[in-house]
N, C-alpha and C positions, 0 to 999 in steps of 0.2 A: 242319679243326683249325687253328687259330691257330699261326704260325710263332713259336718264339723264336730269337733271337738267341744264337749261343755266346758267351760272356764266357772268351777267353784271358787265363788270370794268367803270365805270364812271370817264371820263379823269377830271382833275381838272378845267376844262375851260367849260364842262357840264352845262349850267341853272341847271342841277338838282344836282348837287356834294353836300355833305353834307360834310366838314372837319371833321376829329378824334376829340374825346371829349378829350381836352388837359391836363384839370384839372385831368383828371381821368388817364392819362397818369405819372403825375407828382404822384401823389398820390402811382401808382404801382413805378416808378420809387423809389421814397423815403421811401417806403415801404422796397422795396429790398434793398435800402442803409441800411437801420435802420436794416434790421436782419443782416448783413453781419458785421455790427459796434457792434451786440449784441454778434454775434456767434465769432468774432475776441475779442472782449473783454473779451469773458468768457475765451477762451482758454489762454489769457492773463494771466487772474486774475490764471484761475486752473495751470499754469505754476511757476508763482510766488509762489501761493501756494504749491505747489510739491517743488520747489525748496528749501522752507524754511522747509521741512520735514526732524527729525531726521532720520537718517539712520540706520537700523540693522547690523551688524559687526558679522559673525558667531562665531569667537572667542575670539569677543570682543575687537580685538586690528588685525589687517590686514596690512601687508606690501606686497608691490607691484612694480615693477621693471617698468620704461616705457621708453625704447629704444632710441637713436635717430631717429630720423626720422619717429618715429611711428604717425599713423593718430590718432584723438581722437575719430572716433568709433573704432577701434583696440585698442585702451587704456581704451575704456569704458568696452569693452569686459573682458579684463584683468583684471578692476577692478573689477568687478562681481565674476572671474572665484579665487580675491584673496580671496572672503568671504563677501565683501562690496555690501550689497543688496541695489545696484541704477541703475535702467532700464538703461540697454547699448544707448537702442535707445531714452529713453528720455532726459538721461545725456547728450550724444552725440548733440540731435537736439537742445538743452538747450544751450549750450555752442557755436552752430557755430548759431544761432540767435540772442546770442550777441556778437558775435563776438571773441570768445576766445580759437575758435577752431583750430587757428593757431596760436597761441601763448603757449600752454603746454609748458613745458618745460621736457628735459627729467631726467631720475635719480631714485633711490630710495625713496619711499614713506611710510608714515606711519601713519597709518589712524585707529580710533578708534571712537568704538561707539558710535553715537547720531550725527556726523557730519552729516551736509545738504548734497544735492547736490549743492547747491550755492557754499557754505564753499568748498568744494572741487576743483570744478572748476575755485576756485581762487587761492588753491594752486595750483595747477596744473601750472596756469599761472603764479605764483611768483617764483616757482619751488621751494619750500621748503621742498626739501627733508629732508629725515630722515638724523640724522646725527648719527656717533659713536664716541666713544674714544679709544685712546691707549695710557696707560700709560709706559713710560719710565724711568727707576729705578735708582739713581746713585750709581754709582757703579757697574752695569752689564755691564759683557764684552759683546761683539759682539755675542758671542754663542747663549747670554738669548735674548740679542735682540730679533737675526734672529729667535730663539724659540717662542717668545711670539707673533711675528708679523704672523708668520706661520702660527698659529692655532687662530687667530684673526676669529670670525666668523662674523663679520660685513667689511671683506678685501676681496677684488677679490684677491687669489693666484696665484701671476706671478712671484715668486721667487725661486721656490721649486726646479727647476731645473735649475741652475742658481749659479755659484760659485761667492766665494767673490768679486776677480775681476770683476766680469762681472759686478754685483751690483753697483760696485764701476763706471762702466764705464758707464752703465744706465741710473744713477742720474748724469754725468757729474764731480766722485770726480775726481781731479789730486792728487790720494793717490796708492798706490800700496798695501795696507793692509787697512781693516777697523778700526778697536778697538781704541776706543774713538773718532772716528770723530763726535759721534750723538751724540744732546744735550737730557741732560733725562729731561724731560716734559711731561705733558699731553697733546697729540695732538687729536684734533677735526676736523674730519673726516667727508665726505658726503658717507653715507651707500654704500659699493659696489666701493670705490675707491680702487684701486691699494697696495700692499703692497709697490711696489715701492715708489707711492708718496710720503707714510709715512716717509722712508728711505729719503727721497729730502728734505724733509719738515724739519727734524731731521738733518741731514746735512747741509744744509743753517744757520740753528739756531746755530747751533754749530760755523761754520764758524763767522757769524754775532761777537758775543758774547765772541770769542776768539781776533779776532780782534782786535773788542773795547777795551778791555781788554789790548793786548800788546799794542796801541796808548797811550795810559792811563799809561801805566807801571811807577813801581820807577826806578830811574836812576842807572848804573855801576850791572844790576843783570847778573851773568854768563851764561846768555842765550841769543845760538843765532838765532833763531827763532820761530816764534809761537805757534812751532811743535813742540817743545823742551821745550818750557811752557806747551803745553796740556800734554805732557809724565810725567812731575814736578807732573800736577795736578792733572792724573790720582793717583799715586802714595798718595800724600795728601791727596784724597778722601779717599781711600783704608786705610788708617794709623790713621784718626782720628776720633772718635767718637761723638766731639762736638764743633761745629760751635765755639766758642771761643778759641778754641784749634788749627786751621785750619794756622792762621797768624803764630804762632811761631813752629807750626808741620814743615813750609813750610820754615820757617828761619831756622832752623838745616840743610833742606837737601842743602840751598841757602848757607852756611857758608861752607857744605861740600863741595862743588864744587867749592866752591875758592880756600881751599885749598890743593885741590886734594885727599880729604877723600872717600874711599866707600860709598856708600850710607847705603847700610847693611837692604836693605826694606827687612822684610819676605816677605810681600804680591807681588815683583817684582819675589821674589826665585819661590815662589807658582805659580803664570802665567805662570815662564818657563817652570815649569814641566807637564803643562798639566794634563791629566788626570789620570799622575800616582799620583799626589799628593789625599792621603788617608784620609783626615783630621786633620794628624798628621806631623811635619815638626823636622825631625831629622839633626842630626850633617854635617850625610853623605849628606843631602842633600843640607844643607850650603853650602857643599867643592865640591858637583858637579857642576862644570862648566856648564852654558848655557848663551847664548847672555845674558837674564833677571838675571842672578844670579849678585847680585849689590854687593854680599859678594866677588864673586874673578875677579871682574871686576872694575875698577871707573866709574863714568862718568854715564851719563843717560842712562837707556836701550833701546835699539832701535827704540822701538814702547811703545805707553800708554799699563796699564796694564786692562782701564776699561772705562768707561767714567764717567767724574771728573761733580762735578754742578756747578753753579754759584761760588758758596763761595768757592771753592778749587780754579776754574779760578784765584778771587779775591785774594787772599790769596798767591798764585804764583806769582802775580805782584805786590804784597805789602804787602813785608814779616814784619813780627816785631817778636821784642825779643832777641835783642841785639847781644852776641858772643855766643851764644849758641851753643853748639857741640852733645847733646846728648841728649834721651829723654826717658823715660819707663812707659806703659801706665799702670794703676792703678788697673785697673781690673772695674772701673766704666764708661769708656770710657772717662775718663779726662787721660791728663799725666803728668809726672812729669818732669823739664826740669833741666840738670847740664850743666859747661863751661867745666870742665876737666874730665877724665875718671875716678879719684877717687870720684869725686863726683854721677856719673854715679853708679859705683857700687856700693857705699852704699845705693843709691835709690834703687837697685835693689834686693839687701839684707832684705830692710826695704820692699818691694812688696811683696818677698817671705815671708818671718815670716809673714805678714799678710796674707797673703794664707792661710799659718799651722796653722795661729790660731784658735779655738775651736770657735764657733757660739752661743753664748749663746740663 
């Protein structure tokens, strides 16, 4: 049979108890603190350090989408998977140890080569997303708008199927046609926004600006609404080629309409025809009747022909340039202005012979 060994427990009350060597106790104890403070420190220091490391970008410049409601390891994931070489799992544990794993924000991003992990995880949490632009033209109808916003490739496309009206009721216009409601500007954009917005954004501004403008108006002008200045100003955009020329472009058509003159805009003829007009604008096309034709019509045309800028706005509420009746542009984008139709045609005379004349 196999001998065991007796195991004496010695109660504390024993003559013969010996107590635990205490120093030697504290000694392990503090021992184990000290590595535990060592090995938490290091992973500290090596964390810092990771985090302050430039980052590789496979194509050098990396954009990346991150969701609502997305976690920051499902966003670290993402980052990785955009080209941005930062450990999912170390970015991740990085950012919920200080706290900033519930704070991302969501959105488009745009990240290039050499940024930290740090640098990152703080845009994240500032949300500063990538932004874009879209520029708007003065003078483009509503066609080139909806055209250029279309094929925007920094726009989520939610318009494409989707008629004027509807646009129109989307963003909240109270208009039943578009064309010239949108102010042309550069508008700045969070990557991945809406072509809608743009379209809100563009309309407010417009609204805004048109506003101001008729509050501001000169006093007794033959308009009787807002809407009826942007139709004015569309037209004056379309007719003049140089900001100096915009004030008394806009007192000829303001003189017309007191006294019951035509307007006689080509560029109103041109709009009505749509897209039969060939680049070229004939007689017959004077004398065909449409809403826009201002040659066998008086009075403003129904709707803007485009959308007008700032200085055509201004320029419709504070006409100058006294009894003005008529006006023919120069061929330099200045024009020339007369009171009476004799004077009219001999500018117009003196335009052509300068045409015909030889270029030395």
């Amino acid at each position: 049979m196999e001998s065991r060994e007796a195991v004496i427990i010695v109660p504390p009350e024993h003559p013969f108890y010996a107590p635990p060597d205490r120093p030697l106790m504290k000694k392990i104890v503090f021992l184990f603190m000290l590595i535990i403070i060592l090995v938490t420190g290091l992973l500290a220091w090596t964390g810092w350090w990771y985090s302050r490391q430039p980052l590789k970008v496979v194509r050098g410049v990396a954009e990346f989408t991150v969701p609502r409601g997305m976690a920051m390891r499902q966003a670290a994931d993402t980052i990785w998977n955009s080209g941005v070489r930062a450990d999912p799992h170390i970015l991740s544990v990085l950012a919920r140890l200080t706290g900033r794993a519930q704070q991302i924000k969501a959105g488009t991003y745009e990240v290039k080569a050499g940024i930290t992990p740090w640098e990152l995880i703080l845009k994240l949490e500032a949300g500063e997303v990538a932004r874009g632009t879209a520029l708007l033209v003065e003078g483009w109808t509503f066609r080139q708008v909806r055209a250029a916003l279309e094929k925007h490739p920094d726009l989520l496309q939610d318009t494409k199927n989707l008629s004027d009206a509807e646009i129109l009721a989307r963003i909240s216009a109270g208009h039943e046609q578009p064309e010239g409601l949108f102010f042309p500007d550069t508008y700045k954009f969070n990557k991945r926004d809406s072509v809608l917005s743009v379209f809100g954004s563009a309309y407010r501004a417009m609204q805004k600006r048109l506003n101001n403008e008729w509050e501001g108006r000169a006093g007794e002008l033959p308009l009787k609404s807002p809407y009826e200045a942007l139709i004015l100003a569309s037209i004056v955009e379309k007719e003049t080629g140089r900001n100096e020329d915009r004030a008394r472009v806009a007192n000829v058509f303001i003189n017309r309409l007191r006294v019951g003159m035509p307007l006689q805009t080509d560029p109103a003829v041109i709009y009505g025809m749509g897209e039969k007009y060939d680049g070229k604008l004939r007689r017959r096309d004077l004398e065909a009747d449409t809403p826009w034709n201002t040659y066998t019509r008086k009075g403003l045309p129904p709707t803007p022909i485009a959308m007008p800028g700032q200085a055509s706005l201004n320029a419709v509420m504070h006409p100058k340039g006294g009894d003005m009746l008529y006006f023919v542009a120069r061929g330099d984008g200045s024009s020339e202005f007369s009171r009476t139709l004799n004077e009219h045609n001999r500018a117009v005379e003196r335009h052509l012979r300068n045409k015909e004349m030889p270029k030395n």
